[in-house]
PADREN-284596 format. One record per residue (C-alpha): z negated, x negated, y. Coordinates in steps of 0.02 Angstrom, whole numbers, plus 50000, padded with zeros to 5 digits. Layout:
<drenkols>
DRENKOL      w      u      v
DRENKOL      Z      X      Y
...
</drenkols>
This chain:
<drenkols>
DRENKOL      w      u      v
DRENKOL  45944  47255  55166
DRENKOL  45950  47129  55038
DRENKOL  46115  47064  55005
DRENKOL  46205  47024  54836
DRENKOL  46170  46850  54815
DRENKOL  45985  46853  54836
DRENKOL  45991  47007  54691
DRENKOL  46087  46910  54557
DRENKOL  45950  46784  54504
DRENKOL  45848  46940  54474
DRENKOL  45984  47044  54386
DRENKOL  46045  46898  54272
DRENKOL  45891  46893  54144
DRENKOL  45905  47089  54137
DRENKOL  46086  47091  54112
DRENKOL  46093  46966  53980
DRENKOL  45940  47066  53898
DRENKOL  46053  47233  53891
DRENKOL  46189  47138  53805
DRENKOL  46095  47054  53692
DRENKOL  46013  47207  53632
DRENKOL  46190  47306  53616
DRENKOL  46243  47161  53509
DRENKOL  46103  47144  53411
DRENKOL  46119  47351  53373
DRENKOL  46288  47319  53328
DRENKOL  46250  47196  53206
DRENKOL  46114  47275  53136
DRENKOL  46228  47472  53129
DRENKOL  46367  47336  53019
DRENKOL  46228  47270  52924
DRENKOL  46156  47442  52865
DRENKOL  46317  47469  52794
DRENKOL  46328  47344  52664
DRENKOL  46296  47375  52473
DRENKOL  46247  47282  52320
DRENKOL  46337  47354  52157
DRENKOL  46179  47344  52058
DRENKOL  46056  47441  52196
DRENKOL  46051  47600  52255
DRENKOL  46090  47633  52412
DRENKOL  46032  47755  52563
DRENKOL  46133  47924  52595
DRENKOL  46119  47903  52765
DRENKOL  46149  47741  52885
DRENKOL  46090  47852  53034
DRENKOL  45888  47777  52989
DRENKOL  45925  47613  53021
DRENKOL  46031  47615  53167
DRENKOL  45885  47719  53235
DRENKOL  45752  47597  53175
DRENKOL  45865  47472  53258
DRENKOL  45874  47551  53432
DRENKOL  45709  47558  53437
DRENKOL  45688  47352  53389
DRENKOL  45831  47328  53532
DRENKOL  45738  47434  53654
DRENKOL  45579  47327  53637
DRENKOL  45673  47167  53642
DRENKOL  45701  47226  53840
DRENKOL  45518  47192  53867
DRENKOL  45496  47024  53772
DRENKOL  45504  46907  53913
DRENKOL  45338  46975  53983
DRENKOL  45269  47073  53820
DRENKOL  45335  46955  53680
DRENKOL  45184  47010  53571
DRENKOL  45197  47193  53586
DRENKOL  45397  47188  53550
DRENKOL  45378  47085  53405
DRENKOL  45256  47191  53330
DRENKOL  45365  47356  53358
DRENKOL  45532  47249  53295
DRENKOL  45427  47194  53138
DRENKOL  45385  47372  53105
DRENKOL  45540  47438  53122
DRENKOL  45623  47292  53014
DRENKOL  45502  47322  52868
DRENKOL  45527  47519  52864
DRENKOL  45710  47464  52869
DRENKOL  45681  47387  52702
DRENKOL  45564  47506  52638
DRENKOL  45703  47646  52645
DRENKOL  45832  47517  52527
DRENKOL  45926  47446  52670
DRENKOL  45995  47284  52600
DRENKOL  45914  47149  52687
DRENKOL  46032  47019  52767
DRENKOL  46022  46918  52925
DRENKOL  46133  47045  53017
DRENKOL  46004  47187  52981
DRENKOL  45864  47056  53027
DRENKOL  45939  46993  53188
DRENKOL  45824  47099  53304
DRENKOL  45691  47042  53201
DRENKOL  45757  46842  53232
DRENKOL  45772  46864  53415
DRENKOL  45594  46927  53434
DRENKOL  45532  46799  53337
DRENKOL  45637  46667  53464
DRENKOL  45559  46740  53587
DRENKOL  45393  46718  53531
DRENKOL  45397  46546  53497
DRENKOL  45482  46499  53657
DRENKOL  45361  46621  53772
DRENKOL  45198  46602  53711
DRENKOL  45087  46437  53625
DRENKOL  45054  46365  53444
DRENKOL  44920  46472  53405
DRENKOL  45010  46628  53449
DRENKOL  45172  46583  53371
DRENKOL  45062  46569  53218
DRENKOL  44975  46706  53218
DRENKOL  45109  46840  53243
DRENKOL  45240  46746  53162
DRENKOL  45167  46692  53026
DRENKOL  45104  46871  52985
DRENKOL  45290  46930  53036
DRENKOL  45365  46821  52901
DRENKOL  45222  46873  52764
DRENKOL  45239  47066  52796
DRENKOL  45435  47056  52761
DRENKOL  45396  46955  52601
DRENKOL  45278  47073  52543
DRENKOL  45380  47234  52582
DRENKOL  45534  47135  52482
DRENKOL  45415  47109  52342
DRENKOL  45350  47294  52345
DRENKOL  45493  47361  52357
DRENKOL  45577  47279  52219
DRENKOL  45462  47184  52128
DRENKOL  45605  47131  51982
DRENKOL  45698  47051  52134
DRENKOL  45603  46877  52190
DRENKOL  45748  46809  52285
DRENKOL  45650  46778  52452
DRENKOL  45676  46613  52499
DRENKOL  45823  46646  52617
DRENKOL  45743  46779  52715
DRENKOL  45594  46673  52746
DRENKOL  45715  46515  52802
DRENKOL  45813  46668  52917
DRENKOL  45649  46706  52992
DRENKOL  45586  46529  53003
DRENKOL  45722  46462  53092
DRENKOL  45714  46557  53235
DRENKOL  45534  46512  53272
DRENKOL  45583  46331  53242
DRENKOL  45706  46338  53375
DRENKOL  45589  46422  53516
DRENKOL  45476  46292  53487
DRENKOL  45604  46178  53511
DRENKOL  45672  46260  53691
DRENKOL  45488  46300  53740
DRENKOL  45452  46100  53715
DRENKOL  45609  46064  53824
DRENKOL  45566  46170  53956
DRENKOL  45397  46108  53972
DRENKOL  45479  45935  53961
DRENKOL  45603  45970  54120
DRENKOL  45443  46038  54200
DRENKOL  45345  45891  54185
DRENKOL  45497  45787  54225
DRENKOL  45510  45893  54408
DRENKOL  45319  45890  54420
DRENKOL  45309  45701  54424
DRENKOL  45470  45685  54538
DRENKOL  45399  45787  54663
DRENKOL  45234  45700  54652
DRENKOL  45328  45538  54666
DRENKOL  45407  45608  54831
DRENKOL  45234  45662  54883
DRENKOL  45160  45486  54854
DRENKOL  45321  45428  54955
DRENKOL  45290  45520  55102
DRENKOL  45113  45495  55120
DRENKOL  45135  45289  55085
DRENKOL  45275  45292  55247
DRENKOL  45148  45377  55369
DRENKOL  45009  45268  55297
DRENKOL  45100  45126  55356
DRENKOL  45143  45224  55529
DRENKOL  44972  45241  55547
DRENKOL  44922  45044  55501
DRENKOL  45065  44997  55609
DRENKOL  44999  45099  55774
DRENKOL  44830  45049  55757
DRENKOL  44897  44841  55733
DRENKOL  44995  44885  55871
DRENKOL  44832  44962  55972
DRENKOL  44712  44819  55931
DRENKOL  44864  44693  55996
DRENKOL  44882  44790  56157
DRENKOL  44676  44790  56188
DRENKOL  44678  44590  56145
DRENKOL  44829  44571  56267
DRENKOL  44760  44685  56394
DRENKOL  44565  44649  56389
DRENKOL  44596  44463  56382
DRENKOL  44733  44433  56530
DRENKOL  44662  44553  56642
DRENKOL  44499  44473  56638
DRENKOL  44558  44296  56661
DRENKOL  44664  44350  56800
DRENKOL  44523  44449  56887
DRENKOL  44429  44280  56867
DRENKOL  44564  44180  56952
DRENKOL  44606  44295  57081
DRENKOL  44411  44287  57116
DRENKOL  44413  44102  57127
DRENKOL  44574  44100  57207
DRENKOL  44479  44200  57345
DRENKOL  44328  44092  57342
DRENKOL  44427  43929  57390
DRENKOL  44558  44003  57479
DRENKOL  44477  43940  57661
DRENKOL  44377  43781  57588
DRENKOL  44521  43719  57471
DRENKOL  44684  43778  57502
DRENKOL  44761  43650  57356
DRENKOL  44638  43708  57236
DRENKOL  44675  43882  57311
DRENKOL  44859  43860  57258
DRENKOL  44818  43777  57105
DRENKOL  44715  43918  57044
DRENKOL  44848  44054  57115
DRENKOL  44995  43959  57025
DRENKOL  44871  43991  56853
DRENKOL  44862  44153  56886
DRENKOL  45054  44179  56908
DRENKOL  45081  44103  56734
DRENKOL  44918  44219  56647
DRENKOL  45029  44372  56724
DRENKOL  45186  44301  56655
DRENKOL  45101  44275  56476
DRENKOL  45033  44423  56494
DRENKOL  45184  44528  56515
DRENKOL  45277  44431  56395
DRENKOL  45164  44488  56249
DRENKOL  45166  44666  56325
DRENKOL  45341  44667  56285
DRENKOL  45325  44593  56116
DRENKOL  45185  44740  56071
DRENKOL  45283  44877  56157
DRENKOL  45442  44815  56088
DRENKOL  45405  44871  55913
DRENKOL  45374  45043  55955
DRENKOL  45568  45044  56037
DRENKOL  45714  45082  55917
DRENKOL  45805  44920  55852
DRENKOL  45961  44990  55952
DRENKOL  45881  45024  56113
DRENKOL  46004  44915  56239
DRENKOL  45842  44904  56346
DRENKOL  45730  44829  56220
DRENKOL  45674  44661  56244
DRENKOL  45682  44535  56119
DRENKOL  45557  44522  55985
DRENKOL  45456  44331  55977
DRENKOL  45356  44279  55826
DRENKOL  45166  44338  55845
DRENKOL  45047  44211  55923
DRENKOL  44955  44082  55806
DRENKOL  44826  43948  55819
DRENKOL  44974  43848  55869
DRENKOL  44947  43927  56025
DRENKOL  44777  43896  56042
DRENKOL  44811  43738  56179
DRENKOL  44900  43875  56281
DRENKOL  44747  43988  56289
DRENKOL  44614  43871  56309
DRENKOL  44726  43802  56454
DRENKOL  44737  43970  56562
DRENKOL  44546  44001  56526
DRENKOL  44509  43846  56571
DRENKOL  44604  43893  56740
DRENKOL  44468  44025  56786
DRENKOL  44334  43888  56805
DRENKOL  44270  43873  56580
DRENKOL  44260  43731  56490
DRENKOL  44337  43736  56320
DRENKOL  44308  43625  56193
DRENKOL  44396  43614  56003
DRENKOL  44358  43534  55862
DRENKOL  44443  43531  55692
DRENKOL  44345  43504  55524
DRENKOL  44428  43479  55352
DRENKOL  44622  43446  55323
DRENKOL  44727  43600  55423
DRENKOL  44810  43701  55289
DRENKOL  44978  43812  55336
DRENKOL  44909  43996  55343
DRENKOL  45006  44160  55328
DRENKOL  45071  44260  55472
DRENKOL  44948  44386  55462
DRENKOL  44798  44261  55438
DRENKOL  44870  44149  55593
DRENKOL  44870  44291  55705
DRENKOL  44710  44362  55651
DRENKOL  44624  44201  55697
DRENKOL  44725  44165  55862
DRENKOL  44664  44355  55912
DRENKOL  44493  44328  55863
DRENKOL  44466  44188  55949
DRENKOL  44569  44262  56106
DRENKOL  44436  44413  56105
DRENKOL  44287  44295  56089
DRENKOL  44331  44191  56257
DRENKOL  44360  44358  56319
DRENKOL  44171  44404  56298
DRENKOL  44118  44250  56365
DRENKOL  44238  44253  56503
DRENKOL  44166  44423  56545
DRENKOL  43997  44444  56498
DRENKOL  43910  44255  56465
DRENKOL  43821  44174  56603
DRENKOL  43886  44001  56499
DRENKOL  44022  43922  56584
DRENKOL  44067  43823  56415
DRENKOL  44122  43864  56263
DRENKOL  44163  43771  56084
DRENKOL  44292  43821  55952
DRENKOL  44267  43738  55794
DRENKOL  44405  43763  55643
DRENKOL  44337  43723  55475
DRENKOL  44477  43711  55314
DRENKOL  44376  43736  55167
DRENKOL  44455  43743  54993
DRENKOL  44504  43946  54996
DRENKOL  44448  44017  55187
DRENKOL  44462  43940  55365
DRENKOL  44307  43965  55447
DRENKOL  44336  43998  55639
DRENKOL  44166  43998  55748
DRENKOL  44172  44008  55931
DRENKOL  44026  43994  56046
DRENKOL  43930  43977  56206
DRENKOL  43769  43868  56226
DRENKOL  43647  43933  56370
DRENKOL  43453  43940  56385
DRENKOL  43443  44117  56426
DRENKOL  43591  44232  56375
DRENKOL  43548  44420  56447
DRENKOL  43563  44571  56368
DRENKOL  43746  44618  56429
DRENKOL  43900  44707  56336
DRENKOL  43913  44558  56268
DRENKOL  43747  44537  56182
DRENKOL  43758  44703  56118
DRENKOL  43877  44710  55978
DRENKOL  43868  44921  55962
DRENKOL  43947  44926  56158
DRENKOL  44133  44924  56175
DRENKOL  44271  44897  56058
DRENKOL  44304  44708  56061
DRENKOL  44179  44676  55905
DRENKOL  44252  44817  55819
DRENKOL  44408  44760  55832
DRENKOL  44377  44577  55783
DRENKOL  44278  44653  55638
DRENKOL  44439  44765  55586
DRENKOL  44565  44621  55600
DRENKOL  44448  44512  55496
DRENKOL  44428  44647  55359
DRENKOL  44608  44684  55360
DRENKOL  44686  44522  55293
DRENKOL  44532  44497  55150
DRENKOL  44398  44414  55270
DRENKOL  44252  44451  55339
DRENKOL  44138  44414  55535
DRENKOL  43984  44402  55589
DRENKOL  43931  44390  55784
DRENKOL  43772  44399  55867
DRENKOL  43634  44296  55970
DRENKOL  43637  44108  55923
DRENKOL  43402  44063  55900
DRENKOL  43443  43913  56019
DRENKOL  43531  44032  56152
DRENKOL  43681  44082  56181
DRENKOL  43792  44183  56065
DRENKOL  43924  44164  55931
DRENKOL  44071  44244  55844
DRENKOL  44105  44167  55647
DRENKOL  44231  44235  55553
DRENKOL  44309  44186  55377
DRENKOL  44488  44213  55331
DRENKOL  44554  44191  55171
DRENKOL  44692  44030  55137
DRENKOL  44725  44075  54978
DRENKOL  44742  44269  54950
DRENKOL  44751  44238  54756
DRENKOL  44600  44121  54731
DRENKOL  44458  44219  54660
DRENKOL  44313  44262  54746
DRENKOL  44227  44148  54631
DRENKOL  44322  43989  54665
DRENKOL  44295  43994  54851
DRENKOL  44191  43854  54928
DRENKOL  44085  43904  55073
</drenkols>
């Protein structure tokens, strides 16, 4: 059953339609009434306050049929004056109210038409009627004002509707911009918890092999190695937390605390607990070090993390170089291993895995750019160019 509330927004517009049609009839039955001492006036008012029930009836169905009531109001009004009703704006208010809601329900080109003829059949049935009496200049502002003033509300309303068109959209664009950056933030959050994982677990698989290799031929480089791998796990689990740690709520009493991200300050660090699973890192530095931005000093530590991955993992090579080159605009970062005969492994074979992809994705996602692939005098090698200078054309960058 459908209560009260929920039937008022539909019985408002109807009500207000019923007494706006009663009044008009009443002012229309007053303005039959009225008399000019120099015209002759009709026996009977009966005529027009039947013409004007029948304007009031079709102003019920204007909302949806604004074309078909003003046509049987205009009819009505001009046999009105035909018969020697005096014409005032009391006998035309049916007439007005059609013509409102013409203007204010339908476009230009309507209004136009039907108004326009509306306006010029009145004239012309003053004029016939009485053609001695040329006084029809304030009918014609009566019946112009009216369409003047639906323009003017349907204008508004379209107004107010644009208005709560582009708010909405605006709340749209909102909504979709937050889980945009969700999404960006879960997949940063995904490539750092691959770099983390892929990298750490690999070195300490390495140690713990080497641990096991010396462990009866040389127990100090036995403990050596084993006190390496204690500090990789450490390291290891201390990014965890920073990765994980984002994903907690900032009021989470079990959170751990947030560090900066890793940089190429770091890079001694890394090359040290490689190093510790038997590779030999070397690192040279070309052009004068620049300070970089957070997101371009982590892209570059990660990259460079992934790459001794690989050739932790996959390269015969036990030696690897990481050159840093400061150009004008972009820091070139190139890591490689030198060998005589590099197989075809994962590592090789850029389309395997997701390491390359995700050095590729870091690169693009800060404004640079990487290439990897076999080295022609053996070997292989990971270059990628990051951008210094965000703001520096494209143009103005020096290779």
């Amino acid at each position: 059953m459908t209560t009260r509330p929920q039937q008022y927004p539909k019985f408002r517009p109807r009500g207000a339609d019923v007494v706006m049609s009663l009044a008009l009839w009443t002012c229309t039955a007053v303005g039959d009434s009225f008399t000019t001492p120099d015209a002759a006036s009709p026996a009977e008012e009966w005529p027009a306050e039947a013409l004007a029930a029948v304007s009031c009836l079709a102003l019920l169905a204007s909302r949806r049929h604004p074309r078909a009531a003003i046509a049987v109001t205009a009819v009505a009004t001009v046999i009105s004056i035909a018969l020697d009703y005096v014409l005032t704006p009391l006998l035309l208010a049916p007439l007005m109210a059609g013509l409102y809601r013409l203007s204010a329900g339908t476009d230009d080109k309507t209004t136009h038409a039907y108004g326009f003829t509306t306006v010029a059949a009145v004239v012309a049935t003053v004029v016939i009627n009485d053609p001695s009496d040329f006084e029809v200049g304030g009918p014609i502002l009566w019946l112009l004002l009216p369409l003047a003033l639906g323009r003017g509300a349907r204008l508004r309303a379209a107004y107010l509707q644009a208005v709560q068109a582009r708010a909405e959209h605006a709340e749209r664009t909102r909504e979709e911009e937050a889980h945009l950056r969700v999404a960006e933030e879960r997949l940063r959050i995904a490539r750092d918890l691959h770099d983390v994982v892929a990298h750490y677990l690999a070195l300490a698989k390495i140690q713990a092999g080497a641990a096991e290799h010396f462990v009866r031929t040389s127990p100090e480089q036995t403990q050596k190695i084993l006190a390496d791998l204690t500090g990789t796990t450490t390291t290891a689990m201390r990014e965890l937390k920073s990765a994980v740690g984002l994903l907690r709520q900032a009021n989470d009493p079990d959170s751990a605390p947030l560090e900066p991200a890793p940089g190429l300050d770091r890079l001694p660090e890394l090359i040290k607990s490689c190093e510790s699973g038997g590779l030999t890192i070397t690192l040279t530095t070309r052009g004068q070090p620049q300070p970089l931005t957070p997101g371009v000093d982590l892209t570059a530590f990660r990259i460079v993390q992934e790459a001794l991955t690989n050739v932790t993992k996959h390269a015969p090579a036990k030696t690897a170089h990481i050159q840093l080159a400061y150009t004008h605009a972009r820091l070139i970062v190139t890591v490689s291993n030198d060998t005589a005969a590099t197989p075809k492994t994962t590592h090789s074979a850029p389309g395997r895995g997701f390491g390359l992809i995700g050095m590729t994705e870091r690169a693009h996602s800060v404004g640079g750019e990487l290439r990897a692939g076999s080295r022609p005098e053996g070997g292989y090698e990971v270059t990628t160019a990051l951008p210094l200078h965000p703001n520096v054309p494209e143009g103005e960058r020096t290779p």
